[in-house]
VMD Tcl script that builds the backbone (N, CA, C; Angstrom):
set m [mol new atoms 495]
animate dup $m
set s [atomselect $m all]
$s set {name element resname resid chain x y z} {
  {N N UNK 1 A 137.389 76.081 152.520}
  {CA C UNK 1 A 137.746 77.439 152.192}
  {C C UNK 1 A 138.862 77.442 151.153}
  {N N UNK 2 A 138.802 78.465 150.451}
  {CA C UNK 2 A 139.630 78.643 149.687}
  {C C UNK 2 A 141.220 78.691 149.958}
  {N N UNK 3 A 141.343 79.498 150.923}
  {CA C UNK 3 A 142.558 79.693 151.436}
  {C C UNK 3 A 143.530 79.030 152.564}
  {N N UNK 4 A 142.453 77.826 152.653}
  {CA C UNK 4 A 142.768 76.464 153.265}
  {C C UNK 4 A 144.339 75.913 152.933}
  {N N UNK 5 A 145.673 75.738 153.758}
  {CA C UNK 5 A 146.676 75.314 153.305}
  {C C UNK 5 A 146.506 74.274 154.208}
  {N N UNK 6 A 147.254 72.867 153.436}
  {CA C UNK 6 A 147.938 72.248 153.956}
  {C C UNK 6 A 149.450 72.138 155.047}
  {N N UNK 7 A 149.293 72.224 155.873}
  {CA C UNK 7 A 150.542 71.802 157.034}
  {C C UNK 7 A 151.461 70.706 156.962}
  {N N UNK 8 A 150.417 69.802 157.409}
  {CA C UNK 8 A 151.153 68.290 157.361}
  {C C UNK 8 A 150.569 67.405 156.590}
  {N N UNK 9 A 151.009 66.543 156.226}
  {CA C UNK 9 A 150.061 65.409 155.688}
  {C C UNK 9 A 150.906 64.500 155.336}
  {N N UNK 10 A 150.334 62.983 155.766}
  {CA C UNK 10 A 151.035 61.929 156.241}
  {C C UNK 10 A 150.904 60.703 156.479}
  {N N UNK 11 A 151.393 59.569 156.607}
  {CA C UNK 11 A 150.385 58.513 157.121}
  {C C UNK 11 A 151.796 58.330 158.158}
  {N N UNK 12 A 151.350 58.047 159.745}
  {CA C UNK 12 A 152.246 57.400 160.716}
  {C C UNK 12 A 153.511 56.382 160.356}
  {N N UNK 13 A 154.523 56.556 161.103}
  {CA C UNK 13 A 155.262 56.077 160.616}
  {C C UNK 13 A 155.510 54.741 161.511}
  {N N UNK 14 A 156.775 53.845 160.490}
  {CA C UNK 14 A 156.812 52.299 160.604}
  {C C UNK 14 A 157.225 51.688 162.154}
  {N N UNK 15 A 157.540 53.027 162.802}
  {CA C UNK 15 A 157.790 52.639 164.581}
  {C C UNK 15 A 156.762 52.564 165.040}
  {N N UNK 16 A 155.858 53.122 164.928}
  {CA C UNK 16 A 154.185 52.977 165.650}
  {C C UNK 16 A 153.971 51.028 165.821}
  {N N UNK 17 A 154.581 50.102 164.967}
  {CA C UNK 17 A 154.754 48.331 164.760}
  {C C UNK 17 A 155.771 48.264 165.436}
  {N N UNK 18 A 157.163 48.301 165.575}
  {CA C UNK 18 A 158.061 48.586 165.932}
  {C C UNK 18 A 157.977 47.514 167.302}
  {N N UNK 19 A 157.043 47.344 168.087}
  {CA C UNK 19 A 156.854 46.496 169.233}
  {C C UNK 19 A 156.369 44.938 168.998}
  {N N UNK 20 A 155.386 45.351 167.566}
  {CA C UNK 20 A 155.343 43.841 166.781}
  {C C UNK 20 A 155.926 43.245 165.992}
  {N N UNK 21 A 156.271 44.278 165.582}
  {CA C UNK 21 A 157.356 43.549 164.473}
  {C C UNK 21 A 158.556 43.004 165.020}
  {N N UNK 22 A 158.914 43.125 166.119}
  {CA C UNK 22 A 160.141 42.441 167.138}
  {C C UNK 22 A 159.565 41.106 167.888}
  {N N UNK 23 A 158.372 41.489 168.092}
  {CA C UNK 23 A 157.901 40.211 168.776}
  {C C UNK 23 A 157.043 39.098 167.935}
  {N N UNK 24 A 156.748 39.609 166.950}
  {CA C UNK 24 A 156.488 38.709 165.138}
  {C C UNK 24 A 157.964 38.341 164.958}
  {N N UNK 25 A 158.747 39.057 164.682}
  {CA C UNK 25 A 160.285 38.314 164.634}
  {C C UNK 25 A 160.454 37.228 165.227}
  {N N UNK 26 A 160.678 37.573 166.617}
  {CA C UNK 26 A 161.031 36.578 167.831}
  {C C UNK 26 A 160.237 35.089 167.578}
  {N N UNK 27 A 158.609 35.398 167.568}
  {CA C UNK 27 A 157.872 34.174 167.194}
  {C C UNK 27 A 158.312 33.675 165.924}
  {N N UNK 28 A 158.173 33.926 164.995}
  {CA C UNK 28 A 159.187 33.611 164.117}
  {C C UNK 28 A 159.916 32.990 163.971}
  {N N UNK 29 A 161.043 33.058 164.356}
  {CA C UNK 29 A 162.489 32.223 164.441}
  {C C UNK 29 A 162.326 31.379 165.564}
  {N N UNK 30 A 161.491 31.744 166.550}
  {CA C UNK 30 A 161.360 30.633 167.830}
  {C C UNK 30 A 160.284 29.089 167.252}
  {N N UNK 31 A 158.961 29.955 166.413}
  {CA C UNK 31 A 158.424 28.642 165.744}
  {C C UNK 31 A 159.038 27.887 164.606}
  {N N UNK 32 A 159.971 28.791 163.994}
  {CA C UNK 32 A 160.791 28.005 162.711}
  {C C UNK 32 A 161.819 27.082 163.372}
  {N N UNK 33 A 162.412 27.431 164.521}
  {CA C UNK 33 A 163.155 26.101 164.836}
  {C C UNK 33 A 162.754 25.453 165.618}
  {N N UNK 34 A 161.728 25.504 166.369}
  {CA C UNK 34 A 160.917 24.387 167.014}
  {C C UNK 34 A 160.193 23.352 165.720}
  {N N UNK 35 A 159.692 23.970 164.753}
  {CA C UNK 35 A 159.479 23.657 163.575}
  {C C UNK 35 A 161.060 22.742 163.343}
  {N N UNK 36 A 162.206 22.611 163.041}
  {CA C UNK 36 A 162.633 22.017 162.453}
  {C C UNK 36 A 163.782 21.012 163.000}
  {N N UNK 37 A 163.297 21.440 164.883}
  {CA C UNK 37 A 163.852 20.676 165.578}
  {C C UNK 37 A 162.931 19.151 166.046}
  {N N UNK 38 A 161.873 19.555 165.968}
  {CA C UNK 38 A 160.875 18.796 166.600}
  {C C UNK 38 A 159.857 17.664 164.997}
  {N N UNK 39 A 160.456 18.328 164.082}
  {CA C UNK 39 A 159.387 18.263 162.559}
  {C C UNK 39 A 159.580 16.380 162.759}
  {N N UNK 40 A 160.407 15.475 162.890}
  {CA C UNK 40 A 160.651 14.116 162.994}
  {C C UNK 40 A 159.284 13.729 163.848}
  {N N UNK 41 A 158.969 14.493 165.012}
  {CA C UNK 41 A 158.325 13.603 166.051}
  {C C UNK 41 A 157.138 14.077 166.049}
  {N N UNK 42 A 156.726 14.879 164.661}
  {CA C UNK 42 A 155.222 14.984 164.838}
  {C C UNK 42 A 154.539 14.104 163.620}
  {N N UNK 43 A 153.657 13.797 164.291}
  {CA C UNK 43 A 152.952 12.894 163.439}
  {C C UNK 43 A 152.472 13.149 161.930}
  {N N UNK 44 A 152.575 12.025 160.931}
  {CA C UNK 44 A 152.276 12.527 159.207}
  {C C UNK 44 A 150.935 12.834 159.715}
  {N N UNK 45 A 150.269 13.972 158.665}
  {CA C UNK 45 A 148.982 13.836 158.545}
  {C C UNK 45 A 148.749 15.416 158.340}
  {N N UNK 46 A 147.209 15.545 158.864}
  {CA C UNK 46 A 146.690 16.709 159.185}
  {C C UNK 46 A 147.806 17.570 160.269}
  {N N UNK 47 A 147.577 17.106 161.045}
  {CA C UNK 47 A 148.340 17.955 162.102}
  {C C UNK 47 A 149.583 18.513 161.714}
  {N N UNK 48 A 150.829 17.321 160.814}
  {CA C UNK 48 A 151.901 17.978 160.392}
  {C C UNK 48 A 151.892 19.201 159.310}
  {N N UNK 49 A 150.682 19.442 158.456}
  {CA C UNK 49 A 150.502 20.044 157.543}
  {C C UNK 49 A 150.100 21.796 158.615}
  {N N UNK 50 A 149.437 21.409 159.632}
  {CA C UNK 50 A 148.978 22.703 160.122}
  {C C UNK 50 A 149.891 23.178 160.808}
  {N N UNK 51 A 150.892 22.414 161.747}
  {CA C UNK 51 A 152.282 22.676 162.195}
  {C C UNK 51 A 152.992 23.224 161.215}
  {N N UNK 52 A 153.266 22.855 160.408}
  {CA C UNK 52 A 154.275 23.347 158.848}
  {C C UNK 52 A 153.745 25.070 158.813}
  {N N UNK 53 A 152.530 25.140 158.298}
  {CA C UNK 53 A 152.353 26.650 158.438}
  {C C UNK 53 A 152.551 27.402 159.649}
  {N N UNK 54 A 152.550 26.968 161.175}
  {CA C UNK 54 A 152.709 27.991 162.024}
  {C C UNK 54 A 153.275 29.674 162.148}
  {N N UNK 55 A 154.751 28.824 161.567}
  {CA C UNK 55 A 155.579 30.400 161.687}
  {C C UNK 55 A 154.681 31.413 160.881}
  {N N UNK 56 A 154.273 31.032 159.772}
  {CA C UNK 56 A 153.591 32.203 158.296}
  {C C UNK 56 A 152.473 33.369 159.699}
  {N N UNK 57 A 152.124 32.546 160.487}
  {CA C UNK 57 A 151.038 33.979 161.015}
  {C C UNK 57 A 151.981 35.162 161.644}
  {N N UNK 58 A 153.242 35.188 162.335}
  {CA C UNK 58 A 153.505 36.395 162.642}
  {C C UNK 58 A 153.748 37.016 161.188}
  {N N UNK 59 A 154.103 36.575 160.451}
  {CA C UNK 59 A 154.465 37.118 158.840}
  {C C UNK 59 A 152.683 38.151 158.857}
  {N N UNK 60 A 152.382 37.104 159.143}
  {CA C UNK 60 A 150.580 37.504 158.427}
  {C C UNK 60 A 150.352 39.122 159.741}
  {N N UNK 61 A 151.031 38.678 160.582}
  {CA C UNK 61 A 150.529 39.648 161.567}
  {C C UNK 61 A 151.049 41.093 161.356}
  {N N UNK 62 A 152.339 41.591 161.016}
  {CA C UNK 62 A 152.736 41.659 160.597}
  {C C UNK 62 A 152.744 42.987 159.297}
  {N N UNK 63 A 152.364 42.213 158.150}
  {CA C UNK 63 A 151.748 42.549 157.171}
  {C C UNK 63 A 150.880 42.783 157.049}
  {N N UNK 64 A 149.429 42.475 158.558}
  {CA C UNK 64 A 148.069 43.182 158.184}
  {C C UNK 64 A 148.154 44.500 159.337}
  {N N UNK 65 A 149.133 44.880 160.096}
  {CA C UNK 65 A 149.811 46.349 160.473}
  {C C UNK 65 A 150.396 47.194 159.779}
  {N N UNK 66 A 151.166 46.265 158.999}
  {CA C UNK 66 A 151.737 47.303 158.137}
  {C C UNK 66 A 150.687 47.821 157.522}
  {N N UNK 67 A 149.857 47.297 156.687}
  {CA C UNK 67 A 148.818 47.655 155.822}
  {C C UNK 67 A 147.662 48.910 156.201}
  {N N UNK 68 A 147.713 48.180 157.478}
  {CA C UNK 68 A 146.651 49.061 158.399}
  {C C UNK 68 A 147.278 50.316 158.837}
  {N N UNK 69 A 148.386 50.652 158.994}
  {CA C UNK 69 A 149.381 51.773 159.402}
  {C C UNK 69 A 149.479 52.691 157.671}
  {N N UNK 70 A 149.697 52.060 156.748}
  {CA C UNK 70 A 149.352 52.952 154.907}
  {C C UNK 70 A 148.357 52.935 154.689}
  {N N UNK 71 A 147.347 52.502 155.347}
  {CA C UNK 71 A 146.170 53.051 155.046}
  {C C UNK 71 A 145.536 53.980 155.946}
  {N N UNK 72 A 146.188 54.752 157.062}
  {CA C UNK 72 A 145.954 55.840 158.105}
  {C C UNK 72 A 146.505 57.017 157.249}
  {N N UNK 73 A 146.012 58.162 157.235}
  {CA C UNK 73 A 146.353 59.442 156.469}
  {C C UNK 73 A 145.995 60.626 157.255}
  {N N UNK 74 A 147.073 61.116 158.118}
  {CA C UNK 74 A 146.604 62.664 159.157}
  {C C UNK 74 A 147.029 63.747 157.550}
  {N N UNK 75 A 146.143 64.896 158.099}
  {CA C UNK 75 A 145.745 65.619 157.310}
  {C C UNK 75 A 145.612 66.908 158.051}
  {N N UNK 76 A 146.841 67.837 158.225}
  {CA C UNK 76 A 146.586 69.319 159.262}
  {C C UNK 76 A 146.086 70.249 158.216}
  {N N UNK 77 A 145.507 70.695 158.393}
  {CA C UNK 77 A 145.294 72.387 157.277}
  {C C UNK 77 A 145.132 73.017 158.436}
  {N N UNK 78 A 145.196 74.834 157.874}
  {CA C UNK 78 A 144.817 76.018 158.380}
  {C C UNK 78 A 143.715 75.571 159.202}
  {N N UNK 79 A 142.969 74.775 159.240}
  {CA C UNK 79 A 141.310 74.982 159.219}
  {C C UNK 79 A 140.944 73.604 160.340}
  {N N UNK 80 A 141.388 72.857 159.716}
  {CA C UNK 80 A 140.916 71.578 160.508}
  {C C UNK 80 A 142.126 70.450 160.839}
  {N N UNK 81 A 141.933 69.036 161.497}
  {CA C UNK 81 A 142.424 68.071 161.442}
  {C C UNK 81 A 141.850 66.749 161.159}
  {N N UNK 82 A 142.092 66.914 159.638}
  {CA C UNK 82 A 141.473 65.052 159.239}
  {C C UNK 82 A 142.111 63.986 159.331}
  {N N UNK 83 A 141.558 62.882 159.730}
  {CA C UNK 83 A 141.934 61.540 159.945}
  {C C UNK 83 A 141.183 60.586 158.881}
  {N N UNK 84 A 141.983 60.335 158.239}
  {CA C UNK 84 A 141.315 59.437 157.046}
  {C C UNK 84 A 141.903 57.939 156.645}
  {N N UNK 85 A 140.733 57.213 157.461}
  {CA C UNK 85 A 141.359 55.408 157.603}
  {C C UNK 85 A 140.518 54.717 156.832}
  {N N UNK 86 A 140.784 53.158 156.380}
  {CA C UNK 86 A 140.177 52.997 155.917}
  {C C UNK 86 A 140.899 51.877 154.682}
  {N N UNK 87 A 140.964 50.542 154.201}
  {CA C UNK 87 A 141.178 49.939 152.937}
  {C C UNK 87 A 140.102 50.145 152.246}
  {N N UNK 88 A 138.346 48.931 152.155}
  {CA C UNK 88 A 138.125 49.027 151.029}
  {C C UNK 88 A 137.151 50.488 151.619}
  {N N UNK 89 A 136.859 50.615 152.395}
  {CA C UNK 89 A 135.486 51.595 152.805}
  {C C UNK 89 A 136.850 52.591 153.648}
  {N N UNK 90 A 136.446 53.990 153.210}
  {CA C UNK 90 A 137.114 55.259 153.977}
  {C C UNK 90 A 136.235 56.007 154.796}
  {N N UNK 91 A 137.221 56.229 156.127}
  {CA C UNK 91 A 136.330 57.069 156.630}
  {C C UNK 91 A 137.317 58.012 156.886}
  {N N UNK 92 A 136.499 59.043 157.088}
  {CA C UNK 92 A 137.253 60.622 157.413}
  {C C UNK 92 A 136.804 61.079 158.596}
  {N N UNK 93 A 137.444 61.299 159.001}
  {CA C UNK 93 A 137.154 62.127 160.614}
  {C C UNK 93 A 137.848 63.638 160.707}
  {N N UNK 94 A 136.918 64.873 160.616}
  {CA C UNK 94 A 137.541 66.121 160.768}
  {C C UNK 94 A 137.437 66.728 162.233}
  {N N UNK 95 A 138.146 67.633 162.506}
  {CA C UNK 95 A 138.109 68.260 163.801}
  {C C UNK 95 A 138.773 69.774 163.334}
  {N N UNK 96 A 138.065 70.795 163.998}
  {CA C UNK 96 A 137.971 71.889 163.472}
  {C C UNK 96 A 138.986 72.551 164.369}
  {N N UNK 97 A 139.663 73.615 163.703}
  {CA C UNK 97 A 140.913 74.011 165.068}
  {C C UNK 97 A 140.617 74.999 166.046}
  {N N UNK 98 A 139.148 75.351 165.712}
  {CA C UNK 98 A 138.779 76.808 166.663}
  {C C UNK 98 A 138.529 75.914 167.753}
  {N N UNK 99 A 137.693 74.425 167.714}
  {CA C UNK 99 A 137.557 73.970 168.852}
  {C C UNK 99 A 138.658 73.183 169.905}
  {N N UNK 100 A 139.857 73.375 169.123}
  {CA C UNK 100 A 141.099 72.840 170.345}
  {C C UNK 100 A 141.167 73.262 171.194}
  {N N UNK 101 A 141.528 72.687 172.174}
  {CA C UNK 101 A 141.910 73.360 174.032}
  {C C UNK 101 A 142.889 73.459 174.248}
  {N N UNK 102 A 144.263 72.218 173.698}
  {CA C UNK 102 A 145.548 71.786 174.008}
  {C C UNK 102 A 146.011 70.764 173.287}
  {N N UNK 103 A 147.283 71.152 173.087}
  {CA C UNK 103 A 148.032 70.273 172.108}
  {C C UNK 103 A 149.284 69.634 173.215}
  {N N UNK 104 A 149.125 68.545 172.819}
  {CA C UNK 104 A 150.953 67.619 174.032}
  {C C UNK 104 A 151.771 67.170 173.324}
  {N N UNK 105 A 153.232 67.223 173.032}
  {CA C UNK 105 A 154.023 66.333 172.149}
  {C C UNK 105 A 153.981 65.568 173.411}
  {N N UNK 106 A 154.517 64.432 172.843}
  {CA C UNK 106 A 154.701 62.728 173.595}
  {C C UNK 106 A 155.430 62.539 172.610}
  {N N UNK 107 A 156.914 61.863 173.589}
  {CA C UNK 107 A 158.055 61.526 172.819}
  {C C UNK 107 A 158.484 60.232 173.434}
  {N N UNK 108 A 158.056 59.358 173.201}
  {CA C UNK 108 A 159.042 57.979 173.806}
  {C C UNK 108 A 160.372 57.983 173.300}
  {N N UNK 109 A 160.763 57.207 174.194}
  {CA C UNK 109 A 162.613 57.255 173.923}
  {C C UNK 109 A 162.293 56.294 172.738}
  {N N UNK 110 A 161.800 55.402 172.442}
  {CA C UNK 110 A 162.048 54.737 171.224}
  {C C UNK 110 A 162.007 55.409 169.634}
  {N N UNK 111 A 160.510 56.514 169.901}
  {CA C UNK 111 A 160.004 57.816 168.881}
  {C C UNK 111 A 161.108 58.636 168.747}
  {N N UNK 112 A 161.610 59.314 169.555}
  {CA C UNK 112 A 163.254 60.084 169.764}
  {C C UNK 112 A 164.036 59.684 168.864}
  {N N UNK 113 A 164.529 58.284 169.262}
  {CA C UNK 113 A 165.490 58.107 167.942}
  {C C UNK 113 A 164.999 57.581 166.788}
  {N N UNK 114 A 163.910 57.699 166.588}
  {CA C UNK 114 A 163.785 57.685 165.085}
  {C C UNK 114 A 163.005 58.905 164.723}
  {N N UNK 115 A 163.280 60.259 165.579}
  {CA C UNK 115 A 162.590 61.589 165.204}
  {C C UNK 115 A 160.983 61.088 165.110}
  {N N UNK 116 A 160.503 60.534 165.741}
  {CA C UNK 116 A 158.956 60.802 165.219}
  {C C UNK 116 A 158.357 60.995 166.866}
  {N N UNK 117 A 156.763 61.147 166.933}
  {CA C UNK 117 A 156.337 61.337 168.122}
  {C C UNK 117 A 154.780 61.560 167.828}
  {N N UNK 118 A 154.147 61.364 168.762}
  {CA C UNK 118 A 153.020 61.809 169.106}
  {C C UNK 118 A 152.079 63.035 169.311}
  {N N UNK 119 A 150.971 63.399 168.970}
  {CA C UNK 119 A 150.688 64.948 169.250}
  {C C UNK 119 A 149.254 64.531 169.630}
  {N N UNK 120 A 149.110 64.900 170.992}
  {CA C UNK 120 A 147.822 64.787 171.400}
  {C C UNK 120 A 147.066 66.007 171.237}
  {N N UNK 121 A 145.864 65.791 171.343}
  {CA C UNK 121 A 144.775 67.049 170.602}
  {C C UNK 121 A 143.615 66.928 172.191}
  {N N UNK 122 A 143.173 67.889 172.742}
  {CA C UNK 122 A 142.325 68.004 173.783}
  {C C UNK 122 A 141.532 68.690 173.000}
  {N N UNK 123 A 140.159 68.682 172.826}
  {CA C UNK 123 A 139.107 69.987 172.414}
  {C C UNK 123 A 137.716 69.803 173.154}
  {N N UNK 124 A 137.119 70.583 172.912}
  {CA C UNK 124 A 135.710 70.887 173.507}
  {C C UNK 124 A 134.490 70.413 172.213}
  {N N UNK 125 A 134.586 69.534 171.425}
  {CA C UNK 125 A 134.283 68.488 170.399}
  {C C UNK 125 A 133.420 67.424 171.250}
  {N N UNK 126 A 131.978 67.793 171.251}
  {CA C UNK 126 A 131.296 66.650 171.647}
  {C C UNK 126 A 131.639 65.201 171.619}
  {N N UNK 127 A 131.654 64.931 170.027}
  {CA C UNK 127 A 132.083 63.450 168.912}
  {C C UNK 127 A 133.229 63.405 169.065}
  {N N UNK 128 A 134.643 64.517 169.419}
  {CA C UNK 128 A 135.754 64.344 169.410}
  {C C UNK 128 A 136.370 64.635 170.549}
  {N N UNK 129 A 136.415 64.106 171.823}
  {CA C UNK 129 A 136.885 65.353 172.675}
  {C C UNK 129 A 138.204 64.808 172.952}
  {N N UNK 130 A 139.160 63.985 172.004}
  {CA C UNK 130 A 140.622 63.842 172.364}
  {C C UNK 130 A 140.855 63.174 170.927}
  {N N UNK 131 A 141.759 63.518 170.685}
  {CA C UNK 131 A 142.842 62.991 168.884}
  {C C UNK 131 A 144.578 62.971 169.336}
  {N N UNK 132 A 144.817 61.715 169.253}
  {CA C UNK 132 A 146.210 61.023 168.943}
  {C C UNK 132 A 146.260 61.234 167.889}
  {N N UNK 133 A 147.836 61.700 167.250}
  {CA C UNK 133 A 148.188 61.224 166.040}
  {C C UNK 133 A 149.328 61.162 166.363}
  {N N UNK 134 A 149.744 59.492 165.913}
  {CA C UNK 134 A 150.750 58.764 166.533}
  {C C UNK 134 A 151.829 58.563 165.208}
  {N N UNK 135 A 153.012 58.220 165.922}
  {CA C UNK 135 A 154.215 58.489 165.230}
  {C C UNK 135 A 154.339 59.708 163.602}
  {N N UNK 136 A 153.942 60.685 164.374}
  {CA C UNK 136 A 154.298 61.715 163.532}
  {C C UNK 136 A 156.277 62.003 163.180}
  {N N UNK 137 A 156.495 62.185 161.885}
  {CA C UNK 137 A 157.748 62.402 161.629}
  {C C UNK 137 A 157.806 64.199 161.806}
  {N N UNK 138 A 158.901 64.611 162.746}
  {CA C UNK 138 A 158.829 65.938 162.891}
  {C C UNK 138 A 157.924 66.499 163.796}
  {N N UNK 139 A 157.194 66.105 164.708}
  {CA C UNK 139 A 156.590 66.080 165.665}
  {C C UNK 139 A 156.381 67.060 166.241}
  {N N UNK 140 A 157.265 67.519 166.515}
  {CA C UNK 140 A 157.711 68.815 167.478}
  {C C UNK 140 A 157.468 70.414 166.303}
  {N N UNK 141 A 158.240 70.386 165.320}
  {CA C UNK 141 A 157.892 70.941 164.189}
  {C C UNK 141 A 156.389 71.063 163.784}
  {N N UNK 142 A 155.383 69.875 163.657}
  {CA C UNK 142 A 154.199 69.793 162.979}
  {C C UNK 142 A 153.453 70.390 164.381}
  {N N UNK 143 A 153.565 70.363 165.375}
  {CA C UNK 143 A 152.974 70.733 166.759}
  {C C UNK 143 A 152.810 72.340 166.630}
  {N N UNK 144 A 153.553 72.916 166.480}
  {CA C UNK 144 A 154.400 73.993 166.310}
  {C C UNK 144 A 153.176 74.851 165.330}
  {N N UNK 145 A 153.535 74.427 164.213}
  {CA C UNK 145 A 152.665 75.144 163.010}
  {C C UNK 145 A 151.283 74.872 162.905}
  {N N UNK 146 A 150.899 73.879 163.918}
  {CA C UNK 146 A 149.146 73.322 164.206}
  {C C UNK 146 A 148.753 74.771 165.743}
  {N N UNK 147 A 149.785 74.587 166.642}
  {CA C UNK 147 A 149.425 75.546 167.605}
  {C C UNK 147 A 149.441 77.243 167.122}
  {N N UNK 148 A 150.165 77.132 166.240}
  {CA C UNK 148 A 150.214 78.341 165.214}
  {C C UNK 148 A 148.597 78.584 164.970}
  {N N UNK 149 A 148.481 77.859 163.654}
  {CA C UNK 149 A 147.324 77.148 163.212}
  {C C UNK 149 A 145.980 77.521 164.217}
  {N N UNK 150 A 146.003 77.767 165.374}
  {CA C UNK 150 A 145.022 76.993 166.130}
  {C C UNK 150 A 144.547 78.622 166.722}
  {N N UNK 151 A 145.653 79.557 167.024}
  {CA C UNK 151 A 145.488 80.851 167.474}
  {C C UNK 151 A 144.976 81.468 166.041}
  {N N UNK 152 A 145.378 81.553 165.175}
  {CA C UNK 152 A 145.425 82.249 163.947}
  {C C UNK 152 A 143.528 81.729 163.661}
  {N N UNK 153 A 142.854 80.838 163.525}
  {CA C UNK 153 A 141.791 79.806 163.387}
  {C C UNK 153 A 140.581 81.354 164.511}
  {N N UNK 154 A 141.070 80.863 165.323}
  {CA C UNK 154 A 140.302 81.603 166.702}
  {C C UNK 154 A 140.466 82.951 166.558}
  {N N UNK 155 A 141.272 83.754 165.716}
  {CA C UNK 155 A 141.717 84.899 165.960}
  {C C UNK 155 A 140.492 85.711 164.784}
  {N N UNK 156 A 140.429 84.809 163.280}
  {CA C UNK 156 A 140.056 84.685 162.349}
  {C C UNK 156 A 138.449 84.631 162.311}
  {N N UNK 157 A 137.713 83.113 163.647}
  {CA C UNK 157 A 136.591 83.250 163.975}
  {C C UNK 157 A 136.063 84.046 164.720}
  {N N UNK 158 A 136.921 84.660 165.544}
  {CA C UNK 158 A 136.732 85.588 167.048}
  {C C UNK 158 A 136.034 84.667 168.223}
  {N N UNK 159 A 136.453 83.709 167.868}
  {CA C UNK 159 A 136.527 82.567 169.360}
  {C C UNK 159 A 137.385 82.681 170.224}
  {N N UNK 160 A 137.419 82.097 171.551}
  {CA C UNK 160 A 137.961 81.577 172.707}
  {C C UNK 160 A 137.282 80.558 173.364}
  {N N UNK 161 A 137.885 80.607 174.266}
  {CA C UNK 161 A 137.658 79.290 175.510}
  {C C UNK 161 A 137.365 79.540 176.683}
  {N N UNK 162 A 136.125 79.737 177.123}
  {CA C UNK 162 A 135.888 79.758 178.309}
  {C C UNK 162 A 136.241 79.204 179.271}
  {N N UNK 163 A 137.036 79.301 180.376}
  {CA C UNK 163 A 137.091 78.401 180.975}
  {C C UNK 163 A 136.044 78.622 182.544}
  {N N UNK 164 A 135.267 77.888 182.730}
  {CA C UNK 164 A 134.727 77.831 184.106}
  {C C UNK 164 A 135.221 77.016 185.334}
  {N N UNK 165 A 135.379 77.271 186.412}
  {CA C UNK 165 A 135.835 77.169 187.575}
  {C C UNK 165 A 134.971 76.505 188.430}
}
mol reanalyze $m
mol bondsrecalc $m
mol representation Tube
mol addrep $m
């Protein structure tokens, strides 16, 4: 539609890793000095060459999250909610807002202090019937103007929600 605005739009932020990237650390510095405590008593050869690289995979681990976290893109408009993932091949995933049921912020104490959070999506979406979008910056704010969003949508189609008992 024409009169389609954008809300939010975003890709999750760098705390969503935040649990790997501490424990990629940890391995890390735990294989680099086992690495350079132990490097005398392992044997020349093959084996010392594949030992030598160890530490590089939390690096690798790492860096293919990060990657995978800039290549996630939430997308609120008036109208819908797209999810668009994806390096070399994209996919898009829309969800329409007349069909929402309920929206949840989720705030871990870790999300808290770095302001970001979670917004769960409930709808009546055959293909979709639940949407995370995880470490949102402003959370509470973007919740806000989507539940906005979501009455205004329904008000516009002349939908509701049945509920049966």
């Amino acid at each position: 539609m024409a009169d389609e605005e954008i809300i939010y739009k975003g890709n999750p932020s760098a705390v969503a890793i935040l649990g790997t990237l501490i424990l990629c650390a940890i391995l890390f510095v735990g294989l680099s000095i086992g690495l350079v405590v132990f490097w005398g008593e392992i044997a020349p050869g093959t084996l010392r060459q594949i030992v030598f690289w160890l530490p590089v995979i939390p690096l690798l681990v790492v860096f293919f999250k990060w990657i995978a976290l800039n290549f996630l893109t939430y997308e609120i408009t008036t109208e819908r909610v797209k999810v668009i993932k994806g390096i070399f091949g994209k996919r898009t995933d829309e969800l329409e807002l007349y069909r929402v049921k309920d929206t949840s912020l989720i705030e871990p104490f870790v999300f808290r202090m770095f302001g970001v959070g979670n917004i769960s999506i409930v709808t009546n979406d055959a293909t979709t019937p639940g949407l995370e979008l995880h470490a949102i910056k402003n959370a509470k704010d973007v919740r806000e103007k989507l539940r906005a969003s979501i009455e205004e949508c329904r008000a516009r189609k002349r939908t509701g929600l049945v509920e049966l008992e």
